[in-house]
N, C-alpha and C positions, 0 to 999 in steps of 0.2 A: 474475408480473403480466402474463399475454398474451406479449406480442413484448417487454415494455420490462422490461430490468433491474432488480432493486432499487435497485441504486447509481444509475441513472437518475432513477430516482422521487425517491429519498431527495437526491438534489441540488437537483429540481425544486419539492418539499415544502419545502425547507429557506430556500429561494429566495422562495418565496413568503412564507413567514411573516418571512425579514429583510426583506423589501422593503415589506413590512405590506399586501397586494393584499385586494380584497376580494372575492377567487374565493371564498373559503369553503370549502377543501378542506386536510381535514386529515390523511387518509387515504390509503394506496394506491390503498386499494378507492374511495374517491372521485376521485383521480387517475386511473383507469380507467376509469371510468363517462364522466368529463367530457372526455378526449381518445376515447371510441369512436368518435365525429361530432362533427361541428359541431355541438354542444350550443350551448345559449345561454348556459350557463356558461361555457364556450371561448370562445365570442363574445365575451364581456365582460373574461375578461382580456385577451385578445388587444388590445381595445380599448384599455382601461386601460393598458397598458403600452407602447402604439403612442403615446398621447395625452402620456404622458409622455415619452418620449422625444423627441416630436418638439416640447414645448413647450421642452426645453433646449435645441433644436440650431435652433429655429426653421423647422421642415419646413412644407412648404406641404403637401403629401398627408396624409391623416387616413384614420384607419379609425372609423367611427363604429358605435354597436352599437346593434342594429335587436331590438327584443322582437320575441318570437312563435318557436313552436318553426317551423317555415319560411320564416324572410325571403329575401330576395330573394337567392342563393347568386353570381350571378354580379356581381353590385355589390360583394359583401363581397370575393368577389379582387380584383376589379380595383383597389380600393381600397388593398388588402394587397398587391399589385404592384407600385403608384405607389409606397407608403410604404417597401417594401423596396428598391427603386430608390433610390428616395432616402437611404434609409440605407446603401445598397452592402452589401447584406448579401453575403458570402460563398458560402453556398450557393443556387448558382445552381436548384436542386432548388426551391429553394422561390420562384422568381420564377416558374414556371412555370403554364401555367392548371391545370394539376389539382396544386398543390401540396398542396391540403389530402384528396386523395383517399386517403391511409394513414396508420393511426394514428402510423407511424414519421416522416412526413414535421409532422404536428401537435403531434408531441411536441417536434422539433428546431426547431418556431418556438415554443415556447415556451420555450426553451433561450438559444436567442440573443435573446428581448427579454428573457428574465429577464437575461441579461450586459449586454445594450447598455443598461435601464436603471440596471443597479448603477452603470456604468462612465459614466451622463450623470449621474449623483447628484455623482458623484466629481468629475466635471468643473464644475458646477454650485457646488459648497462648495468649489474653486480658485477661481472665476474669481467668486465671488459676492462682494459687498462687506461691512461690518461687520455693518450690520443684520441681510442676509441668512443671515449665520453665526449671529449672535446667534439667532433663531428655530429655528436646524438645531441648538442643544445640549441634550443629553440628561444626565440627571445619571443614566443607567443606568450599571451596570458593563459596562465593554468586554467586547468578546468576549475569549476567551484567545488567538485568533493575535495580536489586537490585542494585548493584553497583552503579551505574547510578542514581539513587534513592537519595540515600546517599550523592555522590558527589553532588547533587543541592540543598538539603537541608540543606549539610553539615553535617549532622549526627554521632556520633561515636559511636554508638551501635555496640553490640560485639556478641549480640545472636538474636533468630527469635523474644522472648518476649518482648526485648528493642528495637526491630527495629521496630514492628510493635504499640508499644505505642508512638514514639516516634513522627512516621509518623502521627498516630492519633491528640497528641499534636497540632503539628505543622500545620496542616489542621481547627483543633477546633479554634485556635487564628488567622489563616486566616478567617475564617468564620464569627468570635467576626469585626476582622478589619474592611471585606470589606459589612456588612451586609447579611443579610437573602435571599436579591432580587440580588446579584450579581452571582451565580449560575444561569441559565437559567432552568425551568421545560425542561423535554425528549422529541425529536421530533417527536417519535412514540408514540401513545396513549394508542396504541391497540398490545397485544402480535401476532406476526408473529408464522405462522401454519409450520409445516414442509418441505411443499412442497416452501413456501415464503422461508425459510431459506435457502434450499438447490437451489435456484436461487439468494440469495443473496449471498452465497458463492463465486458461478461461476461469478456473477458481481465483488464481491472482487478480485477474481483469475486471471481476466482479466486486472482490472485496473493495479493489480500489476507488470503484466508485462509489461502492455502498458506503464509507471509511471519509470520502471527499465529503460528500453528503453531510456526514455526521459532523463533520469539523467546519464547514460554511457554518451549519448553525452555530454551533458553540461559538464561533469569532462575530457573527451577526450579534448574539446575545452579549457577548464581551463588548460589540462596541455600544451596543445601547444601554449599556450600562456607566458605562463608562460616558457617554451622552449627558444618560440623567445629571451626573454630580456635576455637571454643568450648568442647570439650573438655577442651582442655586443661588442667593446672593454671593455666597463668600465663595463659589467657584466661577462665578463672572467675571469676580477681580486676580482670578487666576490661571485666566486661562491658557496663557502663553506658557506658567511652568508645567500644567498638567499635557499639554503637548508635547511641550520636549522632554517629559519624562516617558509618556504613553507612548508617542509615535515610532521612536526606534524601537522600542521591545516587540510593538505592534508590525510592523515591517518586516519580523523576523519568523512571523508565522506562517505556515502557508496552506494555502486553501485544498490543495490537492494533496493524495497521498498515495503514493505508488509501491507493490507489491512485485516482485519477480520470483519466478521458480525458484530462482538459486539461491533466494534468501531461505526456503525449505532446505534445500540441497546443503545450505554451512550451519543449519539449525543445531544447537548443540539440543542435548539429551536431557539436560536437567530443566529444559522447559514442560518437561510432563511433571513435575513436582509441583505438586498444588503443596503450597505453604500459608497456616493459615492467618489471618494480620492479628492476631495474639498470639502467635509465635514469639518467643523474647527474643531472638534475632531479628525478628521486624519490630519488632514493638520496641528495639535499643535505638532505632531511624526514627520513628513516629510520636515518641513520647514529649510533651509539653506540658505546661503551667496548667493548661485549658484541662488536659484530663486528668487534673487532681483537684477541681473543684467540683466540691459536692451541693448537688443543688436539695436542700430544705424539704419539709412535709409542702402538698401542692394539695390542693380540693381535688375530691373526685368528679370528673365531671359526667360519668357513666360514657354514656353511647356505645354500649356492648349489646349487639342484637337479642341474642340471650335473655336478656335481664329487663328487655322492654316490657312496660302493663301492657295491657289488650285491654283497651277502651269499646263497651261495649254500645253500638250505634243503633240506635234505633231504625224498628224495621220500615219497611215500606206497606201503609195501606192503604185498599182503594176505596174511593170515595164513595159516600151512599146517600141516597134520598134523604135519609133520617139524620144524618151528622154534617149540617151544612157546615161549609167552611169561613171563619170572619173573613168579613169583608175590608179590602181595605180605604182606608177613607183617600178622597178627592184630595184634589189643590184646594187648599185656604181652608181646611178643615170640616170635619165631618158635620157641624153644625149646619154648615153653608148648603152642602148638599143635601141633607136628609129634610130642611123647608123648599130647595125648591123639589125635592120627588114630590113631597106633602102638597105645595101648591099646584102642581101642574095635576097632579091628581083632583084638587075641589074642581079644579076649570073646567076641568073633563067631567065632573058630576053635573 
């Protein structure tokens, strides 16, 4: 897709249809068309999603969307200037007057309003009162991180209001638990420019496939293994419980494995700590029965290059008049053929 990754697009796409916008773009190839220029399609999300957020947080700057394929280009920055000012947007790239002059630079404002309005939604169904929840419920099926969500924390929230206080709770009393310094500060200091994001993408994109790759195998090898014990006699006569034991855990694997910028972007900092697995804090996780048995004197069985003899080979020589070489005897043995040379010889005298 031009300069912008898949996984770019497909975040952007994905963004748009949860947030329910009414860009109208369902496609890459539509995604592409609509950030080439200041389309009037760009115009309008951009609008849309500046109008909301700034109606949660109460912004005085508006970007307002002006029909016609040429409105007026330098009202729409300046506009979208004030507005990201006032939002503190991050990338200082795009407070600038030619922020919308690369595709790279109008794809990363539609990046960050697609975040900043998920993230005033969120804030919005906190801080909103009963009513306001009551109208925000959906009797759709969650998503499955949500689900996912829920199952680990165990959760029985029934609307978007109680799930997302509920999350909050339960994060606040982690926080009280494990103290202040048990979070790691970010490992990025400094916000990434567009053209960095749109190569950390492609590094994402890559990993992920190279990462999928690696885990087909491992699950191919996991099920042929789990095949073999099948063999057996005594797993023939069981194979109905080795299924309902394997099959659910097996289900729960999955083949592909997906990477995004922004998992760099919340990286805490103490992942550059190489810690080594004899460390007695790992090694207080790790320890078992197995690594206190000591196994016995074992034969040497050499194979150390080193230490190999040098067998010396006899050389090669060539052959001469005076040093014939034995011959070797015939089928049915040499008796047989040495009377008939002998006879066929007197026949010939």
């Amino acid at each position: 897709m031009g300069s912008i990754t898949d996984a770019r697009a497909n975040y952007i796409l994905d963004g748009i249809e949860d947030l329910g916008c009414v860009a109208g773009v369902n496609s890459i190839e539509g995604l592409e068309g609509m950030v080439s220029s200041t389309t009037p399609q760009f115009r309008s999300l951009v609008a849309e999603l500046a109008a909301e957020i700034g109606r949660v947080y109460g912004f005085e700057n508006t970007v307002d969307f002006v029909e016609g394929e040429e409105p007026d280009a330098a009202a729409f920055q300046i506009e979208l200037s004030g507005f990201l000012d006032e939002a503190e947007c991050p990338y200082l790239v795009l407070r600038s007057p030619d922020s919308l002059s690369t595709i790279e630079h109008r794809v990363l404002l539609i990046e960050f309003l697609l975040s900043e309005t998920a993230a005033a939604r969120m804030n919005n169904v906190i801080g909103s009162s009963s009513g306001q929840a009551a109208a925000m419920e959906t009797d759709a099926r969650p998503p499955e991180l949500l689900a996912a969500v829920s199952s680990t924390l165990k959760l029985q929230a029934r609307d978007s209001s109680q799930f997302v206080s509920a999350v909050k709770k339960v994060v606040e009393r982690a926080c009280e638990q494990v103290g202040a310094t048990y979070i790691s500060p970010p490992l990025l200091k400094e916000p990434l420019g567009a053209e960095q994001m749109d190569k950390l993408g492609s590094i994402c994109e890559a990993l992920a496939q190279e990462y999928s790759v690696r885990r087909q195998m491992l699950l191919k090898r996991l099920d042929v293994t789990v095949q073999s014990f099948k063999w057996s006699e005594k797993g023939k006569s069981q194979l109905d419980k080795m299924e309902a034991v394997y099959r659910p855990k097996r289900q729960l694997l999955s083949p592909t494995v997906s990477f995004s910028p922004y998992d760099v972007l919340f990286a805490p900092r103490d992942l550059t700590f190489v810690m080594k697995t004899s460390n007695s804090s790992v090694r207080a996780n790790t320890q078992s029965s197995l690594n206190k048995v000591t196994i016995g004197h074992v034969p040497d069985r050499g194979g150390r290059p080193d230490e190999t003899r040098y067998v010396d080979m006899p050389r090669f020589r060539q052959r001469t008049a005076g040093n014939p070489q034995p011959q070797r005897a015939g089928r049915g043995g040499g008796q047989r053929g040495d009377g008939n040379r002998r006879g066929g010889g007197g026949g010939g005298g």
